[in-house]
Structures are given as C-alpha cells and as structure tokens.
N, C-alpha and C positions, 0 to 999 in steps of 0.2 A: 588872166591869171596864169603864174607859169604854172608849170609840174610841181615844184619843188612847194611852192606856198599850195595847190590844192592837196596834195598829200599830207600838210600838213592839217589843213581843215579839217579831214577825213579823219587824222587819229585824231585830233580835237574833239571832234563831235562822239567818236567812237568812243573814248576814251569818258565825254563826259555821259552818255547812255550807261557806260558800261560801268561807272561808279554810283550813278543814282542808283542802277537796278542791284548792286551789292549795299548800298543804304538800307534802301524798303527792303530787301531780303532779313540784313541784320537788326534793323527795328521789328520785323514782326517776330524773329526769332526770339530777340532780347526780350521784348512785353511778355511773351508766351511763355518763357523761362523762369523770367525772375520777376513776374508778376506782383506777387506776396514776399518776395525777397528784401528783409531790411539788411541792408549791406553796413550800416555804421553799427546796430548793434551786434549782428554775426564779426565783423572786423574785430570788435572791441574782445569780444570774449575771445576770440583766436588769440588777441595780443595778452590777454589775460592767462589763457592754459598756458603758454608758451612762455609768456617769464615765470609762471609758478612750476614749472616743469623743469625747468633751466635751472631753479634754486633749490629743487627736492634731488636727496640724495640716489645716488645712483645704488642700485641693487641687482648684483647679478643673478643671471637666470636657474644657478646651481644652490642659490641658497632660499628661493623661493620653493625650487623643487622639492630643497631639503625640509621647508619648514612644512609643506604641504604631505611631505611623506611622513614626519614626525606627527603631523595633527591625527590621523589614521590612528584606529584603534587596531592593535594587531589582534585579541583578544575576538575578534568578530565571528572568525568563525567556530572558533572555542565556547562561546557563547550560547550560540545555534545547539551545540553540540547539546552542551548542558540544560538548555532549556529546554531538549527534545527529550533527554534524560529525566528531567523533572517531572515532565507529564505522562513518559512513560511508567514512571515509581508510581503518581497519583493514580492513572487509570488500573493497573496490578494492584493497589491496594484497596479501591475499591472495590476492585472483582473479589481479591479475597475474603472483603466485610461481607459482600452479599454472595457470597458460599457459605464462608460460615452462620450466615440466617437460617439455612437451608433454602436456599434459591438458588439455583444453579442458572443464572443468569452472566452471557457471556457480552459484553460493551463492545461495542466496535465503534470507533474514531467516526465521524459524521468528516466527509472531507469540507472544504470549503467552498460556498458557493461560485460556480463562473461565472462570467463575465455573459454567456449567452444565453444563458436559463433568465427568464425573465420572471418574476412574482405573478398570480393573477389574480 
C-alpha cells in the first residue's frame, strides 16, 4: 500500500468510529429526551397558536396598561378610611349606651389573631 491510500484508510476508519460513536451518543440522548414527546400533536398546536395569533388583532402595550389602570378602584384607600370611621362611631356609641346604664365599662378593640398564636 502506498502512503497516500493508507492515510486514507486511517481517516476512513476514523471517520467511521467517530460517526457511530456521535450516533449512540445522539440516540441515547434523543430516547432520554423526548421519550413521552408526541411531536405531531405538539407540531399541530404550535401551527394552530400561530395562525390564530397572526389573525387576532394587534393591541399595544399602552392601552393594556391603560385599561388595567382604569379597572383600579381609586376609591380604595377612601374606603379603608371610611370603614375605620364606621367602626369607630359604632364602638363610641356603644360605650356611650353602656354609660348611660350606669356601667362605666371602657371596650377595647380585640386585635386580630396572628398567624403564630396557634388555638389549643
């Protein structure tokens, strides 16, 4: 044999080791991967989002913000206010029903239970 034809042998044989052994690497990779992968029905729905996406109208990002900032109740913290107002008038007007019984009985607000106080 000359030189020229064993060097070729040499990448031949190299060449065909060196493609099996990226074969079985990419088969065991691919099983491992996409095991439970069904590719025709994932394909389908991908071609499905993307023509219904293509035909729904476009909406920019300032009039989302807008509609999101309009949903908002501005009144919320007015609200708070009033409803702290409310309970404060109820709990004063009970104190003063049970004054004038003659009890002199003073209410104090129970706060609300924590989160770490556990029942027993």
């Amino acid at each position: 044999m000359t030189v020229g034809m064993e060097l070729y042998m040499r990448f031949m044989v190299t060449l065909a080791c060196g493609l099996l052994g990226v074969g079985m690497v990419l088969k065991v990779l691919l099983d491992g991967l996409f095991h439970e992968w069904d590719a025709v029905a994932d394909m389908g729905e991908f071609m499905r989002t993307g023509w219904h996406q293509k035909q729904a109208p476009t909406q920019r990002v300032e009039d989302v913000m807008l509609e999101i900032e309009n949903a908002r109740t501005p009144t919320l913290s007015t609200s708070i206010y009033e409803q702290k107002r409310r309970d404060l008038k109820e709990l004063s007007a009970i104190e003063s029903s049970m004054n004038r019984k003659g009890k002199p009985v003073v209410l104090t607000p129970i706060p609300p239970p924590s989160a770490d106080i556990v029942p027993s």
